[in-house]
N, C-alpha and C positions, 0 to 999 in steps of 0.2 A: 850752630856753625853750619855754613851752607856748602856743601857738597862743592868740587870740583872735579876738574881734567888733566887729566897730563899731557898737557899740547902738544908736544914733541911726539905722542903714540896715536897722534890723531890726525894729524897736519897733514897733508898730502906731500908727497917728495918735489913735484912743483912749488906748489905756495912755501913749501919749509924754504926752500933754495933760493927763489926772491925774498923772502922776509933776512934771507941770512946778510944778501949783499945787501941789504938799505941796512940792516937792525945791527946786522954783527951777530954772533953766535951765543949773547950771553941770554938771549931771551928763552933759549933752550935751558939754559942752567938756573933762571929764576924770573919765571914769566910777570912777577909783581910790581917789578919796575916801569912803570908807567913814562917815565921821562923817554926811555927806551924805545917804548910801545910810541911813541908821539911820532917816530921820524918815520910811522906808515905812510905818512902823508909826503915822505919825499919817493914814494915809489911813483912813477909816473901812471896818470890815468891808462893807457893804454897798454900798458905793461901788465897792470894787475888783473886788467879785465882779461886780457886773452889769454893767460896764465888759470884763470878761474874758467872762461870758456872750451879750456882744454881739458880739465878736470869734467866739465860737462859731457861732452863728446864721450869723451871714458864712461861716463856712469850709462850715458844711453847705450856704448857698447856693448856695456857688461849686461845691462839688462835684456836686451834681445837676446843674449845667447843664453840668460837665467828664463827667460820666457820660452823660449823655445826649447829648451830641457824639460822646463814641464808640462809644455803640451804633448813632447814625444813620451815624457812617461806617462802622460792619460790617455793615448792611442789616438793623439789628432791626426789629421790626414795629411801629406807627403805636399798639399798646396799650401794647409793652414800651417806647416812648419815652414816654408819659404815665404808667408805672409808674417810672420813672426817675428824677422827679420828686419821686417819694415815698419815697426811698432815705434812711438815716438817720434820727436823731433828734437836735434842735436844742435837748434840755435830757438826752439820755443824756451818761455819761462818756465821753468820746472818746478814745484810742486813735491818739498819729501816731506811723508809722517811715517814715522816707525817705533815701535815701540809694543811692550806686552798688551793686547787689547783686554785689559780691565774695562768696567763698564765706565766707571768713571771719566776714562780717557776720553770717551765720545767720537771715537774713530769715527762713527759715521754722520758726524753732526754738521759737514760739508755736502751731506746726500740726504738735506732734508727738503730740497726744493731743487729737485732732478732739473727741472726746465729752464732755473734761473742758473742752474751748475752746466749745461748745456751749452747754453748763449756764453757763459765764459770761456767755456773750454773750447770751443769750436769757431772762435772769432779767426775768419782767414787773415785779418790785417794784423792781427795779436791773439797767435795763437798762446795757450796755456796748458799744460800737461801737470801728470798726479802721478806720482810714484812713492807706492807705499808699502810696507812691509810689518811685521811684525807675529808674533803668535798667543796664542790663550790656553792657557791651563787646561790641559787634559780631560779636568772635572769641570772645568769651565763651562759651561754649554752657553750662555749667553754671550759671552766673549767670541765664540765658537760662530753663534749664528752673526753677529758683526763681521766676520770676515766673509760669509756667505752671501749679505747682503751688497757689500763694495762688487764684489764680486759677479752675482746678477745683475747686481743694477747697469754698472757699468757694458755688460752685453745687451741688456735690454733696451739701451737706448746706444747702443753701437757704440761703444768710445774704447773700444778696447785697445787702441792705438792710441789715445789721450789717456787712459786708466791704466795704469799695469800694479798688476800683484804681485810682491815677489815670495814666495815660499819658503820655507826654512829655514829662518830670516835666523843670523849667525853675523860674527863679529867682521868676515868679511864684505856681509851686504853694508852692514853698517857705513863701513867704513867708505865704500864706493859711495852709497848714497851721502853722508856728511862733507863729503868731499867735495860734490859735485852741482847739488839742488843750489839753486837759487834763492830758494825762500823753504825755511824749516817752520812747518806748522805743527801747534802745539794746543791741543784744547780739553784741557782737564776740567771737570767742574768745581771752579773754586768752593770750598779752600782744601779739599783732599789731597793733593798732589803737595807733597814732600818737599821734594829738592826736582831731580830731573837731572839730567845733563847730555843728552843727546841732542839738545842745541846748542848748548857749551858748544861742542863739537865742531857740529856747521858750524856755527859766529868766526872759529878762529880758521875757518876756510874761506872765509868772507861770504856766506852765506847770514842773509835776512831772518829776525825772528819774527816770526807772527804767534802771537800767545794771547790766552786768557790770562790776565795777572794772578797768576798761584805760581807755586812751586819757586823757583830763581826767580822766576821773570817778574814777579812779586817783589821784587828789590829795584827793577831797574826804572831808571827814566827812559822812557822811548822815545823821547825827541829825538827826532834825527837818526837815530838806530834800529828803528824795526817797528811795528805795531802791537797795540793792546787788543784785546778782542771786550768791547765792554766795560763800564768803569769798576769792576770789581764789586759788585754787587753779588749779597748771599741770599740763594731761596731755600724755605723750607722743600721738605722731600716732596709735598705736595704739590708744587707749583714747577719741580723739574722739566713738565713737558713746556710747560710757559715758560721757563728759560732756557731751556734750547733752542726754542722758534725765537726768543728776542737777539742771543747770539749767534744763533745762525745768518739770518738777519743781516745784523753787524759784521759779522766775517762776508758775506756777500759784499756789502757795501766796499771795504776796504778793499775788495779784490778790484773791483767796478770802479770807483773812484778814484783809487790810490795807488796802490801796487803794479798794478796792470797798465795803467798808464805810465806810474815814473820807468819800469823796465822798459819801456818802448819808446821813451823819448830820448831818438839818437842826436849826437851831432852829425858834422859832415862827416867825420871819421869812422859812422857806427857806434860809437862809445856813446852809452847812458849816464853821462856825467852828473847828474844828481844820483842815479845808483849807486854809481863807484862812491862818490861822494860820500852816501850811507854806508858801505860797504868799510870804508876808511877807518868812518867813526866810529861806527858797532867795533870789530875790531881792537883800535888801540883805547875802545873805555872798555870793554866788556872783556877782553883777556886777560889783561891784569889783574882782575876782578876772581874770573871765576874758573881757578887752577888750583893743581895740588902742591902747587911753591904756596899760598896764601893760605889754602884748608890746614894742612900740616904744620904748619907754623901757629896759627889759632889753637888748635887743638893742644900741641906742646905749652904756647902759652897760658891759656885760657884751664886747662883741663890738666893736661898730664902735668906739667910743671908745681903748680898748686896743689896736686894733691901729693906728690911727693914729699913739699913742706911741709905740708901736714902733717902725713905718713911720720916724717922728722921731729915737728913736735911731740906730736900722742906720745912716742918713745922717749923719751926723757926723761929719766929719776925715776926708771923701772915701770913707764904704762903709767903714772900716776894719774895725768890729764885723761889717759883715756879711761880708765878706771871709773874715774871721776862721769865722766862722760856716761857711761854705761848704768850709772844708778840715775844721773839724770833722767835718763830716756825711760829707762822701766816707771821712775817716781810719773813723769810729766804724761806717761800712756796711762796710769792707773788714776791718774785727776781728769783728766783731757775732757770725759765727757760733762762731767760737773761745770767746764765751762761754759759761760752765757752774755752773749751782749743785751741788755736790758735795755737800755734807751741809749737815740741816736735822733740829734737832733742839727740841722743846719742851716747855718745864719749866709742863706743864697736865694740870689732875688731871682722871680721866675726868669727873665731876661739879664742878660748880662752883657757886658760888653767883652772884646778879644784882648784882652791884655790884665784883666781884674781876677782879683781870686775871690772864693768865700770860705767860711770856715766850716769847719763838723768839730762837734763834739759827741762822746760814747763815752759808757758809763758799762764799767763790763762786771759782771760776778765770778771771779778769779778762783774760791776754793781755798784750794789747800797749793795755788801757786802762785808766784809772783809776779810782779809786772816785768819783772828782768826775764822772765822765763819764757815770754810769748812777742811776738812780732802782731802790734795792730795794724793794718794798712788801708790805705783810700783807694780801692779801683775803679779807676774813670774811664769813660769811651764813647763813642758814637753810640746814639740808640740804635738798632738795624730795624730792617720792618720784622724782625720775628721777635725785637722786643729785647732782646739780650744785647750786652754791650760786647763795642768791635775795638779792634788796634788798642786793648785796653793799654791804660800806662798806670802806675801805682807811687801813691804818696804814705811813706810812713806818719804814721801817728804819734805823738811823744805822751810820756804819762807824766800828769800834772800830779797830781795827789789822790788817796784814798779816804774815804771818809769813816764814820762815825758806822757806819751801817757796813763794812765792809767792802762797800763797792771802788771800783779803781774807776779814775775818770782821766779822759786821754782826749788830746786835741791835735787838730792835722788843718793843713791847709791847701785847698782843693784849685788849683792853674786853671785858669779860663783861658787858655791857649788858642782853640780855634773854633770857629764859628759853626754853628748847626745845632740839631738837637743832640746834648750829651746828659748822663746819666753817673752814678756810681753806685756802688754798693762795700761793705767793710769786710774785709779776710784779715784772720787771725789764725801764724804761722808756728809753728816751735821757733826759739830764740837761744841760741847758747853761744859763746865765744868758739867753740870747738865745734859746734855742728857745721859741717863742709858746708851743706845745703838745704834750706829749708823743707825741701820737698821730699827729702831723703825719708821720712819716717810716716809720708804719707797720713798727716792730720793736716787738716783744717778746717776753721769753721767759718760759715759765710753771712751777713745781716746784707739782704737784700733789703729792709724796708715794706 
């Protein structure tokens, strides 16, 4: 279940108070109503943009006087604190990343080609500005030095007025900067990154996501609502510095190409009307989406609800079931390892076409358990280049008969769905009417082939 936001603790008191008059106030009370989320589009382009322009203006305020608090606490000088003041631009494209600097995040995977981050950032005709924040674990020391380098770099090549750092990064900065940035950049090294939600955030302030697809952004279609960084491609640990020079890269591109241009393409009115455009749509698909009126509801349904049942069963006629249950589990741990898939054999032509299936058959040596007792499954996937299969999907196997020799023999039928090189291999799960979850008792065994 994918993490959310509570939009209403996020939203700026501008954007809350236009979303109220077009939307009406119930989007506050359950942001998953999408029909609701649709009539963003009767807010007028011009309306929303200066409403979000104004929220702009505030976060560059806020930040000169968070910049200039901490240069007077490092004993800057009495010029450089009235230069401090003059940091940013309150109608450039702004530029937020914030968040705990783990390594993985790759804070500084925008400052791998200083010269070509330069020529962006320092365009007079479209200028672009970086406002970033966050902090690293104490015992962190690598997280520690990623802040140290945003940090130098950015003086050593003078952009301290297009770079700002902000310090002690807290749920107030947050909130100014989600409110305010134009584009929230996001670059985890797939697939580490979890969930995330600090672009949650931005999105329902009508800020732009720019992402690596991990974490949410792993779920979304980007057409029209923000960009990917990358087609989701995994490298081994060995090939990391080769994939941060190919996405970095690629985040260069999109900024040079795409981003930088659609923000600067005004009408007569000054309004970037394919921005707002985006702005719209991101918006009323991605808030409905990704809130805690939709988390908390899955959870109830999916999770707490069903296991109450449960709970409700097992207790009937004094624990009977679960009783029952508990010799299960001890009987099915003390055979477990005596299980064995012996032969595995599949009637699949090297080529295949996108709509055909083919079949597997296994032949397993079961023991002292039965074929009701275990769960055989197909896991199918993309090959990746490190050989392991990806986006697996899984097809049970049904048991046909045992024979003469003891063996159980079980057939499954494997979906030729979509095109490319895919792969599978066999998982055998515990199987009980009463086990909540197969994963719950941590056995399995796997026939790679």
């Amino acid at each position: 279940i994918t993490n959310g936001i509570h939009i209403p603790s996020w939203i700026s008191n501008e954007m809350g108070t236009l979303i109220d008059r077009y939307l009406g106030p119930h989007w506050r009370e359950d942001a998953r109503d999408r029909v609701n989320w649709d009539r963003i589009d009767q807010i007028p382009s011009e309306e929303l943009w200066r409403t979000h322009e104004r929220r702009r203006e505030r976060l560059v305020a806020f930040a000169r006087g968070k910049v200039r608090s901490q240069m007077d606490r490092h004993g800057a000088s009495q010029s450089a604190l009235e230069n401090a003041l003059e940091v940013l631009d309150p109608e450039a494209l702004t530029i937020g990343f914030a968040r705990r600097f783990a390594p993985y995040k790759r804070a500084a995977l925008l400052f791998r080609d200083m010269d070509r981050l330069v020529q962006i950032l320092t365009d007079k005709n479209r200028p672009v500005q970086l406002i970033m924040a966050g902090k690293a674990h104490p015992r962190d020391h690598f997280g520690k030095d990623l802040i140290r380098t945003i940090v130098s770099q950015s003086k050593k090549y003078n952009l301290q007025g297009k770079i700002v750092f902000l310090e002690d990064y807290d749920m107030q900065i947050a909130r100014y900067l989600v409110q305010g940035v134009d584009v929230w950049l996001n670059t985890p090294r797939r697939p580490k990154e979890a969930s995330g939600t600090s672009g949650m955030k931005a999105v329902a302030n009508g800020a732009l996501h720019v992402s690596t697809p991990d974490g949410w952004w792993a779920e979304v279609d980007d057409e029209g609502i923000g960009w990917t960084i990358g087609g989701g491609e995994e490298y081994p640990e060995s090939q990391y510095e080769y994939q941060d020079e190919v996405e970095a890269r690629a985040l260069y591109d999109l900024l040079e190409n795409e981003i930088v241009p659609t923000f600067y393409k005004r009408s007569q009115s000054d309004i970037p009307r394919t921005w707002v455009s985006m702005m719209k749509r991101s918006m009323k698909t991605l808030c409905p989406m990704f809130n805690t009126n939709r988390m908390v509801r899955q959870y109830a349904e999916r999770c707490y609800l069903p296991a109450l049942a449960h709970y409700n069963h097992l207790k009937l006629d004094g624990w009977k079931d679960l009783k029952a249950l508990a010799d299960w589990k001890e009987h099915l741990r003390n055979n477990w390892n005596a299980l064995e898939i012996q032969d595995v054999s599949a009637d699949i032509d090297e080529d295949v076409e996108v709509g055909t299936t083919g079949s597997v058959k296994a032949s397993v040596r079961l023991g002292e358990l039965k074929p009701e007792d275990i769960s055989l499954q197909i896991v199918f996937g993309r090959i990746g280049t490190d050989f392991d299969i990806h986006d697996a999907g899984t097809v049970a196997m049904d048991f046909e008969a045992q024979d003469e020799n003891g063996l159980s023999h079980f057939a499954g039928v494997l979906p030729c769905s979509k095109s490319g090189k895919f792969g599978f291999a066999l998982r055998v799960l515990p199987k009980n009417p009463n086990l909540h979850d197969p994963f719950q008792m941590a056995l399995v065994k796997i026939f790679a082939g």
